[in-house]
C-alpha positions as CSV (number, residue, x, y, z in Angstrom):
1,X,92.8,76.0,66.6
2,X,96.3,74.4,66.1
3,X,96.6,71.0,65.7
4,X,97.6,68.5,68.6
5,X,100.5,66.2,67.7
6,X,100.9,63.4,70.5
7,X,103.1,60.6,68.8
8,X,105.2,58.8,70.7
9,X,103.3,59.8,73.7
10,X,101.6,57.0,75.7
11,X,98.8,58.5,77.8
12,X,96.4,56.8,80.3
13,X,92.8,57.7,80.2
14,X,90.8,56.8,83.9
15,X,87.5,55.8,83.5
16,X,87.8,55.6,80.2
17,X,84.4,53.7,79.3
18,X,82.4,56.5,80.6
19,X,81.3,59.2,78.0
20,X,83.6,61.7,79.0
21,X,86.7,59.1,79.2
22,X,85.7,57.7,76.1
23,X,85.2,60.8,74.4
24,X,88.5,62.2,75.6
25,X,90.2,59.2,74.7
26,X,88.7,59.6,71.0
27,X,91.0,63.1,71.2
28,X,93.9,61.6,72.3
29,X,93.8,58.5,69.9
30,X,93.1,61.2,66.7
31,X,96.4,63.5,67.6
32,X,98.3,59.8,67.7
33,X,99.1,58.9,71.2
34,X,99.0,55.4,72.5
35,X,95.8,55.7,74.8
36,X,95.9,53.4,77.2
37,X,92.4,53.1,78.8
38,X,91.3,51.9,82.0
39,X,87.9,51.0,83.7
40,X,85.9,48.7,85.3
41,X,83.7,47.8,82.4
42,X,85.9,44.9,80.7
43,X,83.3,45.0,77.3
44,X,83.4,48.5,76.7
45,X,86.9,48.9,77.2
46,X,88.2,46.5,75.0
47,X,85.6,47.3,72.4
48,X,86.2,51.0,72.9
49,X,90.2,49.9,72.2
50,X,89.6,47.9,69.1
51,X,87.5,50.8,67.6
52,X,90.1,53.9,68.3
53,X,93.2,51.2,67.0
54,X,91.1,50.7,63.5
55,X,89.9,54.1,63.4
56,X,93.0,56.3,64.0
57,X,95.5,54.1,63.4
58,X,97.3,53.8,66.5
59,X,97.3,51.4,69.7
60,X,94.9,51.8,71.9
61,X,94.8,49.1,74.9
62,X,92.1,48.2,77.6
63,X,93.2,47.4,81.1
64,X,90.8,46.9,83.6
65,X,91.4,48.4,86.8
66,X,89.4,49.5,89.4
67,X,91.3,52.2,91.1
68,X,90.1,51.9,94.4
69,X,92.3,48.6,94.5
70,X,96.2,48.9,94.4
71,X,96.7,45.5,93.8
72,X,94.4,46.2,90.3
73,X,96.0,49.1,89.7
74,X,99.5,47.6,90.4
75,X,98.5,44.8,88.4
76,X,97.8,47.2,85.3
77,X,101.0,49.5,84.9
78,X,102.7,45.9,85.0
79,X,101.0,44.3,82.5
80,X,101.3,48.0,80.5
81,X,104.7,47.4,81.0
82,X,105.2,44.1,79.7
83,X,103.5,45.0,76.3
């Protein structure tokens, strides 16, 4: 299988706490994006973050967000933005 090579990329992973999002986010961290994750759960997010930035060697950032809320999910891609 031929290697994915996603630096420079920033990519946003929804519901990224859950083991799926989490898991996929792993896979995205490991080909070098900037995975930016976002959830409900504030604890595993940032945790989750921390763990794929020391493992991989990239930045990986927690935003919680619940997307049923604009004004969360608004409040987000700005704060996204300003980093």
């Amino acid at each position: 299988m031929k290697a994915i090579n996603l630096k420079n990329k920033v990519i946003v992973v929804v519901g990224g706490t859950g083991d799926i999002g989490s898991k996929i986010a792993e896979i995205l961290a490991e080909a070098g994006s900037e995975t930016v994750i976002t959830d409900i759960n504030h604890e595993k997010g940032d945790s989750l973050a921390q763990d794929l930035t020391q493992r991989f060697k990239t930045t990986s950032a927690f935003y919680k967000c619940d997307l049923r809320s604009r004004k969360e999910v608004k409040n987000a891609v700005n704060e996204r933005r300003k980093n």
